[in-house]
C-alpha positions in Angstrom: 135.6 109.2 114.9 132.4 110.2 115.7 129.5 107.8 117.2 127.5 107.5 114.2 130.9 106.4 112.6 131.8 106.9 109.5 129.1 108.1 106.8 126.9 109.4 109.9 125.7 105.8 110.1 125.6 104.2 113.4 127.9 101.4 114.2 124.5 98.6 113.9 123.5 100.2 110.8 126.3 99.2 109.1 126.8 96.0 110.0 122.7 95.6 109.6 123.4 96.7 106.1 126.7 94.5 105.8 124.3 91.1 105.9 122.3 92.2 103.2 122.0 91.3 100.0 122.7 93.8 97.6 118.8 93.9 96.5 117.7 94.0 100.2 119.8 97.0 100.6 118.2 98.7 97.5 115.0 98.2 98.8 116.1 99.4 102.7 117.1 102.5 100.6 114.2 103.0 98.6 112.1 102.4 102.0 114.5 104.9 103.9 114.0 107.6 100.9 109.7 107.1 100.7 109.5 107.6 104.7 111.9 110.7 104.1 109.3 112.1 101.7 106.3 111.2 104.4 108.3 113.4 107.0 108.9 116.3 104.7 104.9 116.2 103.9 103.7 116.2 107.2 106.2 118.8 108.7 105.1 121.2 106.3 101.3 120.5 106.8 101.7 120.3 110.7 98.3 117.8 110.4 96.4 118.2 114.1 96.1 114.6 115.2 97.5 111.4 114.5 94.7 109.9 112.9 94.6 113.2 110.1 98.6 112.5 109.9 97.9 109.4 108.7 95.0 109.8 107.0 97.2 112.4 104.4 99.7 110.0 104.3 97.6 107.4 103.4 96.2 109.2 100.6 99.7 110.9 99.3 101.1 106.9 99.7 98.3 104.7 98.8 100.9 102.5 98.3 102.7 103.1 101.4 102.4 99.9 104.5 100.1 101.1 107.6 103.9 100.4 109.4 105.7 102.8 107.3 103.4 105.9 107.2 103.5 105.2 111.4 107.3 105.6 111.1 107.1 108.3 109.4 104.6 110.0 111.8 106.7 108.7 115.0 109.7 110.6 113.8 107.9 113.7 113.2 106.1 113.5 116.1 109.6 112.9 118.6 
């Protein structure tokens, strides 16, 4: 079996996931999905700075939390 176990998720993923209520884990999904479409944005516009990364995603997600458009721009960023 393979670190990431089963699935490709990681062994504290699933047992993160295993405490949650079935609506919690809809919305973790949901979350997981929105930051995946942040990521795809700014890879493709290759934004300068940090500050005009999130300034696109801010106005692509006006809905999006200040915490999740940072996610997003952390992982592209790593």
């Amino acid at each position: 079996m393979s670190p990431a176990g089963e699935g490709g998720q990681s062994m504290a993923s699933k047992s993160y996931r295993q405490i949650l209520r079935p609506d919690e884990v809809e919305l973790s999904a949901m979350l997981d999905r929105r930051i995946a479409e942040m990521r795809e944005l700014l890879a493709g516009m290759e934004p300068g700075t940090a500050a005009s990364a999130l300034r696109v995603l801010r106005d692509a997600f006006p809905e999006a939390s200040l915490e999740e458009r940072v996610r997003a721009l952390t992982a592209v960023r790593h």
